[in-house]
LOVORO-274505 format. One record per residue (C-alpha): x, y, z. Coordinates in steps of 0.001 Angstrom, whole numbers, plus 500000, padded with zeros to 6 digits. Each point is the difference from the previous one (the first is absolute). Layout:
LOVORO-274505
XYZ;...
This chain:
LOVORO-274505
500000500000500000;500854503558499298;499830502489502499;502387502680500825;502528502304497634;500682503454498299;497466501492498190;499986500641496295;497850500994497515;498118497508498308;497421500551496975;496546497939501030;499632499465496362;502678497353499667;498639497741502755;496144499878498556;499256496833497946;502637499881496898;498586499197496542;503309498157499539;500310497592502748;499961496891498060;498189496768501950;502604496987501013;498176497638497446;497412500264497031;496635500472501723;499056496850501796;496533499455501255;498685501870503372;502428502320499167;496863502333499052;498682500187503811;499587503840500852;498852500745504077;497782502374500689;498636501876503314;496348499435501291;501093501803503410;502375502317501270;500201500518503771;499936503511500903;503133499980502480;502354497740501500;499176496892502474;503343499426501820;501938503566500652;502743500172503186;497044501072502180;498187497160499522;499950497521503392;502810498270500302;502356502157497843;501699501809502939;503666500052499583;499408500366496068;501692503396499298;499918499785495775;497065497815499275;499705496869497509;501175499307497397;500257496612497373;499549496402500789;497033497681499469;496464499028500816;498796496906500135;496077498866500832;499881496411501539;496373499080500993;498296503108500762;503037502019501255;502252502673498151;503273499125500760;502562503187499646;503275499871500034;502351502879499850;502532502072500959;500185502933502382;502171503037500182;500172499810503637;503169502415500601;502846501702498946;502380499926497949;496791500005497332;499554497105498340;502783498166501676;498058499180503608;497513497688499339;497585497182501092;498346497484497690;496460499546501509;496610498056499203;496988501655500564;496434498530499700;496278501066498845;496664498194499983;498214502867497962;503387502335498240;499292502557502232;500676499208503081;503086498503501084;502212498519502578;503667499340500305;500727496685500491;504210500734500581;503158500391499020;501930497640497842;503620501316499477;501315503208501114;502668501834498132;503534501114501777;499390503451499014;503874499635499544;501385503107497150;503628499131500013;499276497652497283;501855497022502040;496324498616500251;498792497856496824;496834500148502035;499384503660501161;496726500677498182;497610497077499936;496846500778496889;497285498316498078;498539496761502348;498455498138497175;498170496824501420;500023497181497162;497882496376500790;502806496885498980;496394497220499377;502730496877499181;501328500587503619;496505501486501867;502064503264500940;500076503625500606;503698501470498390;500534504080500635;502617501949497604;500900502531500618;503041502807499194;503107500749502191;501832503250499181;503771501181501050;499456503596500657;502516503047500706;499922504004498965;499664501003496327;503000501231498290;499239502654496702;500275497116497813;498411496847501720;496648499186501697;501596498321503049;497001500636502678;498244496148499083;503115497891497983;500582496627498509;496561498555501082;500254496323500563;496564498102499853;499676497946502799;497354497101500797;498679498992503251;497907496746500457;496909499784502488;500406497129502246;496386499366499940;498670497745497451;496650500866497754;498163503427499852;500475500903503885;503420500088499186;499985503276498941;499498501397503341;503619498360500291;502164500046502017;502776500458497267;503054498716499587;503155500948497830;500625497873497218;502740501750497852;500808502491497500;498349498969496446;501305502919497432;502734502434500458;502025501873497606;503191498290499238;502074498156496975;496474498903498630;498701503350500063;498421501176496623;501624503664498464;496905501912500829;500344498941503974;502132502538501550;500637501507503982;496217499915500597;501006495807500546;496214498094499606;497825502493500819;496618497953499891;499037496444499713;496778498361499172;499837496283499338;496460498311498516;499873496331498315;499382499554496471;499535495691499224;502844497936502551;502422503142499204;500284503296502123;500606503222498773;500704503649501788;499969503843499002;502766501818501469;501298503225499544;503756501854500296;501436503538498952;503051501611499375;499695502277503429;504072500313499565;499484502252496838;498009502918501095;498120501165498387;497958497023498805;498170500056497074;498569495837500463;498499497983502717;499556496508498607;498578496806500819;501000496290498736;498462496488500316;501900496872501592;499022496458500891;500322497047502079;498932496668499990;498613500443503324;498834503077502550;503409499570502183;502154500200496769;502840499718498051;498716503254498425;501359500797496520;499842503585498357;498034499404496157;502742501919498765;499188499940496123;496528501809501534;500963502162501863;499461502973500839;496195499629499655;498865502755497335;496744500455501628;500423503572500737;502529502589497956;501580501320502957;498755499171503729;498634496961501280;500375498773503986;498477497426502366;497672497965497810;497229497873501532;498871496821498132;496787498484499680;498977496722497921;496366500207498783;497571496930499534;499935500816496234;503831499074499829;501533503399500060;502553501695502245;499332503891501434;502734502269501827;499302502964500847;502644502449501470;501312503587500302;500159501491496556;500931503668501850;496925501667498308;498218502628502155;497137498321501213;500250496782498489;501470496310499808;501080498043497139;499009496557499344;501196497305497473;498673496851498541;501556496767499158;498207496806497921;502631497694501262;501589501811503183;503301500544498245;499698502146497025;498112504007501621;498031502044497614;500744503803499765;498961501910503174;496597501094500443;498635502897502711;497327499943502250;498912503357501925;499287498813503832;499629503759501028;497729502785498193;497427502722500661;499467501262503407;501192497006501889;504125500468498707;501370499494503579;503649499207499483;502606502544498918;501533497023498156;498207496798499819;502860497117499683;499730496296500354;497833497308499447;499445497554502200;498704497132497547;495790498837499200;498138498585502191;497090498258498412;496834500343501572;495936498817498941;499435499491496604;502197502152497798;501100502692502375;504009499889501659;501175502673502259;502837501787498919;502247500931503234;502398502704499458;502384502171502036;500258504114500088;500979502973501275;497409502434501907;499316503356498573;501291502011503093;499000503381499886;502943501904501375;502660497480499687;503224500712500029;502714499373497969;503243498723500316;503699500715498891;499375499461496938;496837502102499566;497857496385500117;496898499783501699;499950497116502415;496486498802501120;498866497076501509;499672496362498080;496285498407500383;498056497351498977;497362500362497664;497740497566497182;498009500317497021;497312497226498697;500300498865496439;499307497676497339;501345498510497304;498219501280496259;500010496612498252;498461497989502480;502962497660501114;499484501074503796;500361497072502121;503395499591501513;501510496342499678;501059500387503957;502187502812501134;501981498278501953;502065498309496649;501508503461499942;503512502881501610;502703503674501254;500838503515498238;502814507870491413;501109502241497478;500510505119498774;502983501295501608;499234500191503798;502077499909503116;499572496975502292;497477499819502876;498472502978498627;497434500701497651;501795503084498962;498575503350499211;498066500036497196;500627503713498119;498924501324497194;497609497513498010;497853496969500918;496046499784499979;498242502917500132;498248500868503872;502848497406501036;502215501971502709;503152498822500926;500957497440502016;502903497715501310;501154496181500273;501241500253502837;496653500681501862;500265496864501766;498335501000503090;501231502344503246;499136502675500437;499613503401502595;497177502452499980;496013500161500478;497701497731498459;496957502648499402;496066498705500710;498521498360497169;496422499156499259;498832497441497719;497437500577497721;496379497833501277;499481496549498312;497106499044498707;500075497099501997;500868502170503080;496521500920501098;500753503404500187;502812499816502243;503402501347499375;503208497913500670;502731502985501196;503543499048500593;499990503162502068;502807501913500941;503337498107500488;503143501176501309;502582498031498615;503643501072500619;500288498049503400;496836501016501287;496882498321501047;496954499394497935;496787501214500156;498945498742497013;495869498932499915;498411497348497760;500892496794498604;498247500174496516;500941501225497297;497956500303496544;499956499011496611;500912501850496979;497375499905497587;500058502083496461;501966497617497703;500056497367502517;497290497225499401;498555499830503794;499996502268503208;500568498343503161;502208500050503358;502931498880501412;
């Protein structure tokens, strides 16, 4: 993951969709699957004020949720200290409903350690895959070296390692855990493809296509600022716990012309593959499509914020589909608040907190029903400096203002009262967030609903 650098000027125009981008393959089928949203929630559901978020100081950001039975299983990783982005805690929250949730605990912590002698300082993206040939829970996850930046590398998260941890419970419980250590599966190294660079394995997601498994990762060139790529590759492995081996003559994956990061994988009962992931598009996510889980079509967007419900000053990463009755999956995603009266850093970049937020969609051809998530696992391209989303100047989309990659959620300042419109499900009855005092102070926020957009969205509803 990308979070923290200098800023530079970046034109929005090269990141939206490229004519271009050629597919990995001719067009296979299910590669013509477009998502769409029936319901946009009108604010975030998990913020660092939520219960059981004390000690949070940056928010979420990244990782996974899972639904097994009737509960939403999130896994993710908090910014719990400084130095930013460095202290951290992997931890697994859960929900009956999406709304409301609980933290179930901590799974690793991070050193915090920014001497770079630690190759596990910064700990990111818990990504919870089911292993069905051996009944068990496996968690990857990313394991960063991490020291100051110098003017021409992006040291603060470095040569990410993806680790993977084992539950020692058998069968669904067994993602409650505990969890155990079981090794590091990809690293940068002699075996490293050209397009890897400093960045080390950034992201990780494994899913099973026949008796053969295949993963997504993703790397950069953070030791050549500034960047103009952030790429991601495919490997495989004959089984979840390895030997991985980089598709070289693949990669990297030309699903996107510039910027790609943390794709999440889904395999659909019609036979096709899904990922969505962070396409660094103001209020969007990318997604992909794949006929036979190795070859990705071109990237396609999907706006998950719009109208008078945009909440997040930068909305970031998606958390994967969750498929729920009849032909509707809930899209999980990651973002940062809009803060009114933020401030910014050192680098003139607005830091605000990371939260959790979802979308409902569906799928436009009809293929809808997932083939089990639990098959499926953890997580780019314009010239931009690392860890940020760098300035945007000059041109981009009209009534688009600027905004910055490295939003990844802190933040001081006053988060002002807001009001959500009524729902017409709502019986007349507002659902305020009230006024909220964020920079350290206590809440006083009022209301646990929150509505519906409706307008281009298909239904109106609460969550």
């Amino acid at each position: 993951m990308i979070r923290h650098a200098r800023l530079l000027a970046l034109n929005l125009a090269l990141l939206l969709p490229a004519a271009g981008v050629p597919a990995n393959d001719p067009q296979l089928p299910g590669q013509d699957l477009r998502m769409e949203v029936v319901r946009q929630c009108a604010g975030p559901v998990l913020t660092i004020h939520s219960p059981g978020a004390g000690g949070n100081k940056y928010g979420f950001e990244g990782g996974r949720v899972v639904k097994v039975g009737s509960t939403y299983h999130l896994f993710t990783s908090e910014m719990t200290g400084d130095p930013h982005w460095v202290k951290m805690k992997l931890a697994h929250w859960t929900s009956q409903d999406r709304a409301q949730w609980r933290r179930a605990g901590t799974l690793f912590e991070s050193s915090g350690d920014f001497t770079g002698r630690d190759p596990r300082a910064a700990l990111w993206s818990p990504t919870p895959i089911f292993d069905a040939e051996a009944n068990r829970w496996n968690l990857f996850y990313v394991a960063y070296a991490a020291s100051p930046d110098t003017d021409r590398e992006w040291l603060t998260n470095h040569e990410g390692r993806i680790w993977r941890a084992v539950s020692e419970r058998l069968g669904n419980d067994g993602i409650n855990g505990p969890w155990k250590d079981a090794g590091i599966v990809l690293e940068r190294g002699k075996n490293s493809d050209s397009w890897e660079g400093l960045q080390g394995t950034d992201s990780f997601f494994p899913y099973r296509v026949g008796d053969k498994w295949y993963a997504l990762y993703g790397s950069a060139h953070t030791e050549k600022l500034p960047l103009s790529l952030w790429q991601v590759g495919l490997a495989s492995a004959p089984a979840l716990s390895g030997p991985w081996t980089r598709c070289t003559t693949l990669n990297p994956l030309h699903v996107e012309a510039r910027f790609i990061e943390n794709p999440i994988v889904m395999h659909l009962a019609g036979g096709s593959w899904l990922a969505v992931y962070d396409n660094h598009v103001p209020n969007e996510v990318g997604y992909t499509v794949s006929g036979d889980g190795i070859h990705w079509s071109a990237g396609q967007h999907l706006v998950v914020q719009s109208g008078s419900h945009i909440w997040a000053s930068e909305v970031r990463t998606p958390l994967g589909l969750v498929q729920e009755k009849g032909d509707s999956f809930t899209l999980f995603y990651t973002a940062n608040e809009k803060i009114s009266g933020a401030q910014a850093d050192g680098y003139g970049v607005t830091l605000t907190p990371g939260a959790l937020g979802y979308v409902e969609v569906r799928l436009a051809d009809g293929t809808t029903t997932a083939a089990g998530i639990f098959g499926s696992g953890t997580s780019a391209r314009g010239s931009f400096t690392p860890g940020l989303r760098s300035a945007f100047s000059g041109s981009g989309r009209t009534g688009v203002s600027p905004i910055t990659r490295e939003n990844r959620a802190s933040g001081m300042g006053v988060r002002r009262g807001v009001t959500n419109e009524t729902s017409p499900r709502d019986d007349g009855k507002n659902a305020a967030n009230g006024s909220r005092e964020w920079a350290g102070s206590k809440s006083s926020a009022t209301g646990s609903k929150r509505n519906w957009e409706q307008g281009t969205i298909l239904e109106a509803g609460l969550c």
